[in-house]
N, C-alpha and C positions, 0 to 999 in steps of 0.2 A: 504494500500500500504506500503510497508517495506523497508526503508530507505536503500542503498546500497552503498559505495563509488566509485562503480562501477557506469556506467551511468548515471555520474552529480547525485546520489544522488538517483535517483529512478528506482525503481523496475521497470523493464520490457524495460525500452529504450535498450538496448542490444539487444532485441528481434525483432529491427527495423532495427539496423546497417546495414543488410545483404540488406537492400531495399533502396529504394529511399530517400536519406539527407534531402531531400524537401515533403516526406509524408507526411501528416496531423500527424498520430501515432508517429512521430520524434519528428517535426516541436512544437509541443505544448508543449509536454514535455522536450524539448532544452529550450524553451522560458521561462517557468517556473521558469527553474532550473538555467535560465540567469538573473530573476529578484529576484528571494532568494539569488542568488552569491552577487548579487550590494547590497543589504541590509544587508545582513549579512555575507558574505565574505566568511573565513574559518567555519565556524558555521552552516553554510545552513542546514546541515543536523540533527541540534537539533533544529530543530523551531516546535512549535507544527503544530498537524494537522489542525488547523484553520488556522494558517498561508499560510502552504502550499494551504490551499483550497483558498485563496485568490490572491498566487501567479495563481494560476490555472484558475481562475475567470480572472486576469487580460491578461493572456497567448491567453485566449477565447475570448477576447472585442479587444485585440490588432487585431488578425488575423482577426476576422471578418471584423473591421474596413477596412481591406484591400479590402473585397467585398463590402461593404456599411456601411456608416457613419451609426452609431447608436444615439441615443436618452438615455445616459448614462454617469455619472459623477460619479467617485474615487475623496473621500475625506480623508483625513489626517490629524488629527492634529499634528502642529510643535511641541508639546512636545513629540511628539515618531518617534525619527531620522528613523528609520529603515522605519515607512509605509511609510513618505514623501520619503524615496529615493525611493521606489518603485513604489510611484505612477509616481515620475520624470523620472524614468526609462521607465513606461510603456507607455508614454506620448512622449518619444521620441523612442518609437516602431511604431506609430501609422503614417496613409501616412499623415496627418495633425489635427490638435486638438486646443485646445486650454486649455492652465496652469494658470489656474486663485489660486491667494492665497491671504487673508486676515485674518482680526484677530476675524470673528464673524463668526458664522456657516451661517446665509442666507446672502450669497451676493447677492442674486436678490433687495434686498432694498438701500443699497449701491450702493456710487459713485465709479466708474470703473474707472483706470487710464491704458488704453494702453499703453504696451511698445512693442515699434516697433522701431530695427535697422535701420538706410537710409542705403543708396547704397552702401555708402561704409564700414559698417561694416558686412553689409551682405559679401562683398567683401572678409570681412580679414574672417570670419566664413567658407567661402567656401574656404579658403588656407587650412586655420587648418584641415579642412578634408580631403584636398586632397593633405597634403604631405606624403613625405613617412613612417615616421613615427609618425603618431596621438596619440595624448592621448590614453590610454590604452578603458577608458572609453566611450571616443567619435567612435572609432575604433570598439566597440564590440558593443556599439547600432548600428551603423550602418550596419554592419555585419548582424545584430540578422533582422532589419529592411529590407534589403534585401532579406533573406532567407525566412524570413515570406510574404515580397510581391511575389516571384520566386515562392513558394508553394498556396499562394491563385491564384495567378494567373492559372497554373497549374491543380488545384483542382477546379475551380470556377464552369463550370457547374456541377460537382457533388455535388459539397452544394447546388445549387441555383434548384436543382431537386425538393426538399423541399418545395422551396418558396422564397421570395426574403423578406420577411420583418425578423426584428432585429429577435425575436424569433426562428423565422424559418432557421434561419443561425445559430443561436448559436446550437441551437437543433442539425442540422446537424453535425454542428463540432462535437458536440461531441459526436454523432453516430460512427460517419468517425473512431474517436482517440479511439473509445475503453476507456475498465474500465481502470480509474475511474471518467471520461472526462464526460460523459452522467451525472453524479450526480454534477457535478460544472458550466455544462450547466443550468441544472433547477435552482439552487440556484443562477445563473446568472439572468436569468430570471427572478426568483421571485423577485428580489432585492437586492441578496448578501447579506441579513440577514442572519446568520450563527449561 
């Protein structure tokens, strides 16, 4: 796929404009190109192609998420700024999840400390959203969060044609998206070993 400044960056979203904001073929390649923007800003467009394949892997687990919870975890290490913003990124794509961070790779043997806002800062979090003008930051996940639940909704019985378990959703998406969406599907699947 061939890097463009056109199209957020990649090849062929132009190719979509003329149809539906909310198509699967849009919709995944916006999201992408929305979580390369948050990681690497002006720069999106020199990340390798491992990179991108990963932003593309995360664009894929986001949207399905909107059809069904998956059995799948994005990990980071905090010594490389850029994948922790992307995983915090994709993580507040998702219709709900959960952000767990520590300092040892298995946290299944560790003690878990819950953080949970009460009522009333859940309170002040839903201002900050819904004034009129939000963080730039808060503003575009939400944004990005919307469009991708508006399109899986939308698109739901044609993924769930397929099948309704995690595979079989990812699979579909990236039937639906077109190259080069069906190869970041598999390697979604397989594990995101790259």
């Amino acid at each position: 796929m061939r890097k463009t400044p056109e199209a957020g960056g990649f090849e062929g979203l132009n190719d979509h404009i003329h149809s539906n904001a909310d198509s699967i073929p849009y919709v995944l390649p916006m999201t992408a190109g929305y979580l390369l923007e948050c990681a690497y800003g002006p720069y999106r467009l020199t990340v390798s192609r491992r990179t991108e394949e990963t932003a593309r892997m995360m664009a894929l687990f986001a949207y399905a998420s909107h059809i069904r919870a998956l059995p799948l975890v994005f990990s980071a290490w905090t010594a490389s700024t850029a994948d922790c913003v992307m995983v915090q990124a994709v993580s507040l794509l998702l219709p709900s999840g959960v952000l767990t961070i520590g300092t040892v790779p298995n946290l299944s043997k560790t003690r878990c400390v819950p953080v949970s806002a009460n009522a009333v800062d859940q309170g002040i979090a839903t201002l900050l959203d819904t004034q009129l003008m939000p963080s730039r930051a808060r503003m575009d996940a939400g944004y990005v969060r919307q469009r991708i639940a508006r399109s899986a909704d939308m698109n739901r019985s044609r993924i769930l044609e397929a099948g309704e378990r995690g595979g079989a959703i990812i699979r579909a998406l990236g039937a639906l998206a077109g190259v080069p969406w069906p190869q970041a599907a598999a390697r979604l699947i397989e594990g995101g070993v790259l």
